[in-house]
N, C-alpha and C positions, 0 to 999 in steps of 0.2 A: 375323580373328576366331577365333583359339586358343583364347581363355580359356571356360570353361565358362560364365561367364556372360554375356558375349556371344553365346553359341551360346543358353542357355536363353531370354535376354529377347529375341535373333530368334525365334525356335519359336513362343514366348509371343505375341509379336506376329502374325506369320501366323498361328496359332491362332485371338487372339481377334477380329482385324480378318473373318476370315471367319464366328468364330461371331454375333459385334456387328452387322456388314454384315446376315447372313441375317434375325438376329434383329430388327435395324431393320427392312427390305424388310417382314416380318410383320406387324410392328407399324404400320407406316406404312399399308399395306395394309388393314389391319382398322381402325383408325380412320379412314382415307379412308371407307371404305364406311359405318363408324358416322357418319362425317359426311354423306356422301347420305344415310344412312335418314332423319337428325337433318331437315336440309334438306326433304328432300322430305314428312316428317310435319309440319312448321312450313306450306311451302307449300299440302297440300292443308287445313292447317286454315283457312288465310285464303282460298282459295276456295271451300272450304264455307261460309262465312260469309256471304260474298258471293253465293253459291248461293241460300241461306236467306233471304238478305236480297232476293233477286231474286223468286223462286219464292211469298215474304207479299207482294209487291206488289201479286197479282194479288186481285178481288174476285169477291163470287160469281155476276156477270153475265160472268165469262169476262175482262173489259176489265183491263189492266195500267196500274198509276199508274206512270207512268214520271218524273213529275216530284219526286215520293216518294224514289224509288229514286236516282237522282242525285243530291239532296239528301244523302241518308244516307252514301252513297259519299263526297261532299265532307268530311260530319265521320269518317268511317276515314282518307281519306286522310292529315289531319294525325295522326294518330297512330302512324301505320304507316310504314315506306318498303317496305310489297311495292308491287312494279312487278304494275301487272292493266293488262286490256282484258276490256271487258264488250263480247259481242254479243248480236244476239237471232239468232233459229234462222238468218237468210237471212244471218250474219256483219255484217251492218250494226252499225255500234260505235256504242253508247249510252253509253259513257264510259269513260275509261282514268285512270290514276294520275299524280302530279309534273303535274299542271297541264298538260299536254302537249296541244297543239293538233295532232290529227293529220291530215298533207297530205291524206288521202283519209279517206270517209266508210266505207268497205264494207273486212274486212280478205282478203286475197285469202293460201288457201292452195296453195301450187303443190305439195303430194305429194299427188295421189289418194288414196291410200293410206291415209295420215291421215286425210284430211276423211271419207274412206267408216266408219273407223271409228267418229270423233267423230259421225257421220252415225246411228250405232246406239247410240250413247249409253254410248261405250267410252271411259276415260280415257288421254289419250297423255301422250306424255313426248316434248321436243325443244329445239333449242335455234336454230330459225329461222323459228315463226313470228308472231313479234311483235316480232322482233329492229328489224325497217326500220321500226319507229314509233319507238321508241326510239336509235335513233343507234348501239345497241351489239349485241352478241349478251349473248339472256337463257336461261337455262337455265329453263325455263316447264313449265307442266302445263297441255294442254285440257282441261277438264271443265265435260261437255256438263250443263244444270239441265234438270232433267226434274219435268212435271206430270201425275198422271194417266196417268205408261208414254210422254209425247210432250214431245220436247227441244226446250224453250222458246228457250235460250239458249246461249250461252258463257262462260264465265270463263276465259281466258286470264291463268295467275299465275305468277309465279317472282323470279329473282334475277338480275342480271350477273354475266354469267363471269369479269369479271376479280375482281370480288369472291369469286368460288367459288375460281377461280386462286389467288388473294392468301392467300386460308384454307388455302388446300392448303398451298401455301410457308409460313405460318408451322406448318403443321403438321408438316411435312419439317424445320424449321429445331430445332423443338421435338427430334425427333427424333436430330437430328445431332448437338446439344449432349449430349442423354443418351447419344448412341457413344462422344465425346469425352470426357463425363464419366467412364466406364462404363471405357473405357481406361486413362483416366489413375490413377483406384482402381487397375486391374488392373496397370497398372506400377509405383506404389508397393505395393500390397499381394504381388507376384509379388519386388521389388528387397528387403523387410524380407524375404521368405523366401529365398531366394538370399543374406541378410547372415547370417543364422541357421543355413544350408543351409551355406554354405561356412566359415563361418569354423572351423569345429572340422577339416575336411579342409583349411584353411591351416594351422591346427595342428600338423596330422598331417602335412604339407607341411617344413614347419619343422623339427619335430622328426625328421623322415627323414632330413632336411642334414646337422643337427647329429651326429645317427649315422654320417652315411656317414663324417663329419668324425672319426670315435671315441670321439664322447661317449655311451658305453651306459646312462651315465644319467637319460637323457633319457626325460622319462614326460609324462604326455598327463591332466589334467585335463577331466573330463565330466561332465557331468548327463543324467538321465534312461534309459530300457532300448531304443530305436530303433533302426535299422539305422545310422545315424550312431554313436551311443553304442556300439554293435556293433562297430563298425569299430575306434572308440579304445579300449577294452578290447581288443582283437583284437592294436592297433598294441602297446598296452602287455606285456602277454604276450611277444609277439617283442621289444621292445626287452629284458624282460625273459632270453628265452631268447637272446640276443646277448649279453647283460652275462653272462651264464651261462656262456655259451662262450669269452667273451672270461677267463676267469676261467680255465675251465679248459685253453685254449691256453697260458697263462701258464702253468699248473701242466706243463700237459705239456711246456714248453716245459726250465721247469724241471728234467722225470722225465730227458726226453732226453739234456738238458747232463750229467745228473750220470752217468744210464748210459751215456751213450759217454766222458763223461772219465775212468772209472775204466781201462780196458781201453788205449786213449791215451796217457795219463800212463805206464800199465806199459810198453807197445812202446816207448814215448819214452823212457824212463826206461834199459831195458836195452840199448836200440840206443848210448844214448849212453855208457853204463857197457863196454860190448863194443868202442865206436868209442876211447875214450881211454885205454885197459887198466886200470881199475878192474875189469873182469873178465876174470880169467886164460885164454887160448886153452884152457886144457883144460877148461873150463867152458862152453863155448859151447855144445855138446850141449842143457847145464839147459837155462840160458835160451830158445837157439833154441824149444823145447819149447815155454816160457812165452809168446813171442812168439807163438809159432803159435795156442796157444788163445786168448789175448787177442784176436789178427784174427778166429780162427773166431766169438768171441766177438760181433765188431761183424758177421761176415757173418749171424750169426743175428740181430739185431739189424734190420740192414737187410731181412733178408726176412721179416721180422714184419710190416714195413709196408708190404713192396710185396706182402704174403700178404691183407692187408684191403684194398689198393686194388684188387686184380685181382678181388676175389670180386664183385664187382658182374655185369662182363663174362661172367662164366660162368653165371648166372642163363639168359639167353638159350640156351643147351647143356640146361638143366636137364630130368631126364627122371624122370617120375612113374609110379613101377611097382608091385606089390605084392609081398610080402617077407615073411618071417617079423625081425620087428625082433632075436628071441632068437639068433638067429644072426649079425646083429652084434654084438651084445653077448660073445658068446663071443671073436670076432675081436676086439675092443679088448682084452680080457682076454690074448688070449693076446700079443697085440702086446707088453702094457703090462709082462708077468707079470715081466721080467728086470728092470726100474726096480724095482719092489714090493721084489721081492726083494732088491735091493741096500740097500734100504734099511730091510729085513726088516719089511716091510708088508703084512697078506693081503689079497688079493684076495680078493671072493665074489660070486660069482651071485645071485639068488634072482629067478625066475618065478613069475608065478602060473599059468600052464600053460606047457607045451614048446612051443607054437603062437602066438603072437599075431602073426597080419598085419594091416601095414599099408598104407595108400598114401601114398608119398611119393618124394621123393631118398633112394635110399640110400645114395650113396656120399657127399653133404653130410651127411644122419644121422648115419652111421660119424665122420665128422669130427668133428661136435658130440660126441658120447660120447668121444672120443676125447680131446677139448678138456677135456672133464671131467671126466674121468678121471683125465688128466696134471694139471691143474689139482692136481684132490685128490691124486697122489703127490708133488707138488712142496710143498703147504704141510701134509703128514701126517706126520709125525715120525717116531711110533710108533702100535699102535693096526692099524685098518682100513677098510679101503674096500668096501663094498656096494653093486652096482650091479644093478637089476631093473626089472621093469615088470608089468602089471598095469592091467587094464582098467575103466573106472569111467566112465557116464552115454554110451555109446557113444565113448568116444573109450580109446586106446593112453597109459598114461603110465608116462616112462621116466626113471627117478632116478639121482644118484649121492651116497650118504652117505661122510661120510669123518669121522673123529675127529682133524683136524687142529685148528690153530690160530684158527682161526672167523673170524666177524665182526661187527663192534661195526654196529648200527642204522643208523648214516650211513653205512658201506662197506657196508652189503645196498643202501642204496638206489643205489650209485654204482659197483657193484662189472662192471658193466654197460656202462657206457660207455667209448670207444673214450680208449686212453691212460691210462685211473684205474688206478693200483698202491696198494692195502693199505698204506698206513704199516709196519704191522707186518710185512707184506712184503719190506720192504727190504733186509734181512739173509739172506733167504732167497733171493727169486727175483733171479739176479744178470742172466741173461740171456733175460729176458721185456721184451713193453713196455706190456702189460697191453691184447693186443688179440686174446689169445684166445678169452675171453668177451663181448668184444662181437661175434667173426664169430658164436662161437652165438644170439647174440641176431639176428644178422641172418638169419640163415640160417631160425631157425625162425619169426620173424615173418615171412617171406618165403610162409612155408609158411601163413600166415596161423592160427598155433597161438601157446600162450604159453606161456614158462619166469617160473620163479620162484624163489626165494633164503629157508631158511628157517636160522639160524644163532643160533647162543650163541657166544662168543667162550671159547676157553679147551677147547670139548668138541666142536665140529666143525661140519659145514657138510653141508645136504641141497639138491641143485638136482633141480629135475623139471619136466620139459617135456612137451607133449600131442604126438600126433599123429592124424591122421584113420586109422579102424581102415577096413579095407579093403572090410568088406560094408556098409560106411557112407558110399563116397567119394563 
């Protein structure tokens, strides 16, 4: 029993068999007893009757017409089937019910107990003694007639047990049906919700195949805002951001092929023009030269990628200290000042005081700036670069402006993720593989802070990232 709904409609079952069970046992219980109250108010009304009818007998010289009273008892009987035994005070039977000829004249109680009560004009409740006139056992009331405060007589009244028995069982039977009935609603009404219940998570079943299978097209039809409907908006999203990725594997897949066939082709190209003397020995020098940047070319290349896989692993080393952030910023500056310069670009500082500490990594920090910096001397032409920071709603934020070549609204949003290269990049960054901006993206959400991309295409590019200012950490 794997399946989810064999496991819910077992649960469902012990569940309701124990709530149904209980809930019978209560109900059986309380209508038993509503059935003795029923019983036993039925019975003392027919021996009250018979009480009364005993009780007028008597005249006002004391004397009892007893031939009266038998009489009268003969027309109840046809109408009635209570079982009675009339006594007078000494138990001597003056007449009983169903025509019944009884073996003895006097009815003999064998519990003390009783008679001493019925004996004070107490009403009992039992179910043996008037059972041995009768042939059966009767569930019966003694109730002693009383004249003047002195107990004239008895009325011995009630019913057969197996009759009371038989009422019981159809009353248990009554019962049962409504468990049965009460169930079986509960298994259809529990089985249509379990078809409604699952069938959009068979959906979502289905459609995860078909994806594992490569079909990233795959989307999920729902109704309604529930934690089901939840789930399949949820599923569609990630099928969504799978068809995403799958897109952009393709493209990176594509970035790769083309930046590692260009440096390839060239080693291939001259190795084979040097092997068949197309290229004169006294030329070897050049090329040699060209071959070697080209390798250097693909060894940068390869440790661009193994430079994003490894930064994970070092998160674990990661040590959070406090710093003046403006003293690295001077360190990248001065690292960076010989590139600037070669490509006659200024550098500039600008703080908003000499002082702003922070708490963080500083030697991941340094990298980010670093990252953004080279960044913006690689795609800045002419022009300059501005790198500062400056404090704003307790937090450190630290920029780099540059008046390069910018970017167009769908490279702000994509400029970000791991492998995306600028189109118009392409001409420029020959040996990048466009995973320098996503380590700073990792690095600083890491920090649980955010960068941002504010750009014109044509007149340069401003990045600015937060950090926790240090008498704030």
């Amino acid at each position: 029993m794997r399946s989810v709904t064999a496991k819910t409609i077992l649960s469902f079952s012990i569940i309701m068999l124990l709530i149904f069970s209980v809930f019978a046992i209560i109900v059986s219980q309380v209508l038993r007893q509503k059935y003795y109250s029923d019983l036993r108010g039925n019975i003392d009304n027919y021996v009250i009757r018979i009480s009364d009818e005993y009780v007028s007998g008597y005249i006002d010289d004391g004397v009892w017409n007893r031939e009266e009273f038998v009489n009268d008892m003969e027309i109840f009987n046809r109408y009635t089937d209570f079982h009675y035994v009339v006594t007078d005070a000494d138990l001597n039977i003056i007449t009983l019910s169903d025509g019944i000829v009884a073996p003895y004249k006097k009815l003999n109680i064998r519990d003390d107990e009783k008679l001493k009560k019925m004996q004070k004009g107490n009403v009992v409740w039992s179910t043996d003694m008037i059972s041995d006139i009768f042939g059966n056992t009767i569930y019966n009331v003694a109730y002693p007639m009383l004249l003047d405060g002195e107990v004239k007589g008895y009325v011995f009244g009630g019913t057969y047990t197996s009759e009371l028995t038989r009422q019981i069982k159809k009353l248990y039977l009554y019962v049962f049906v409504f468990l049965v009935v009460g169930l079986l609603i509960g298994y259809a009404a529990i089985y249509y919700y379990m078809y409604e219940f699952l069938a959009p998570i068979n959906k979502v079943n289905k459609a995860a195949r078909r994806i594992a299978g490569g079909n990233f097209d795959e989307r999920i039809e729902f109704k309604g805002n529930d934690e089901i409907a939840q789930l399949c908006s949820s599923f569609n999203v990630m099928a969504e951001s799978l068809c995403e990725q799958d897109k952009r594997r393709k493209e990176f897949t594509s970035n790769i092929s083309h930046d590692l066939r260009s440096p390839l082709t060239s080693i291939k190209g001259y190795a084979e023009a040097m092997t068949d003397g197309t290229i004169p020995p006294e030329k070897y020098p050049k090329y040699l030269k060209i071959i070697y940047s080209e390798a250097d070319r693909l060894n940068n290349l390869a440790n661009s990628i193994m430079d994003f896989n490894t930064l994970f692993a070092s998160y674990q080393n990661t040590t959070l200290t406090d710093y003046n952030i403006n003293t690295v910023i001077n360190e990248v500056v001065l690292a960076l000042k010989e590139r600037a310069d070669d490509k006659k670009i200024k550098l500039k500082i600008k703080t908003e005081k000499p002082e702003i500490k922070v708490h963080s990594d500083r030697e991941k920090i340094q990298r980010v700036i670093f990252n953004l910096a080279d960044n913006a001397i690689k795609f800045t032409e002419k022009g300059s670069i501005e790198i500062g920071s400056f404090t704003k709603e307790n937090k450190a934020h630290i920029y780099v402006k540059d008046t390069g070549i910018g970017l167009s609204e769908d490279e702000q949003k994509r400029v970000f993720e791991r492998h995306y290269k600028a189109d118009s990049s392409r001409g420029i960054d020959k040996n990048g593989m466009g995973l320098g901006l996503a380590i700073v993206k990792e690095i600083i959400e890491w920090h649980g802070e955010n960068i941002c991309v504010r750009s014109t295409p044509g007149r340069g590019s401003l990045f600015e990232f937060t950090l926790k200012l240090a008498e704030y950490k």
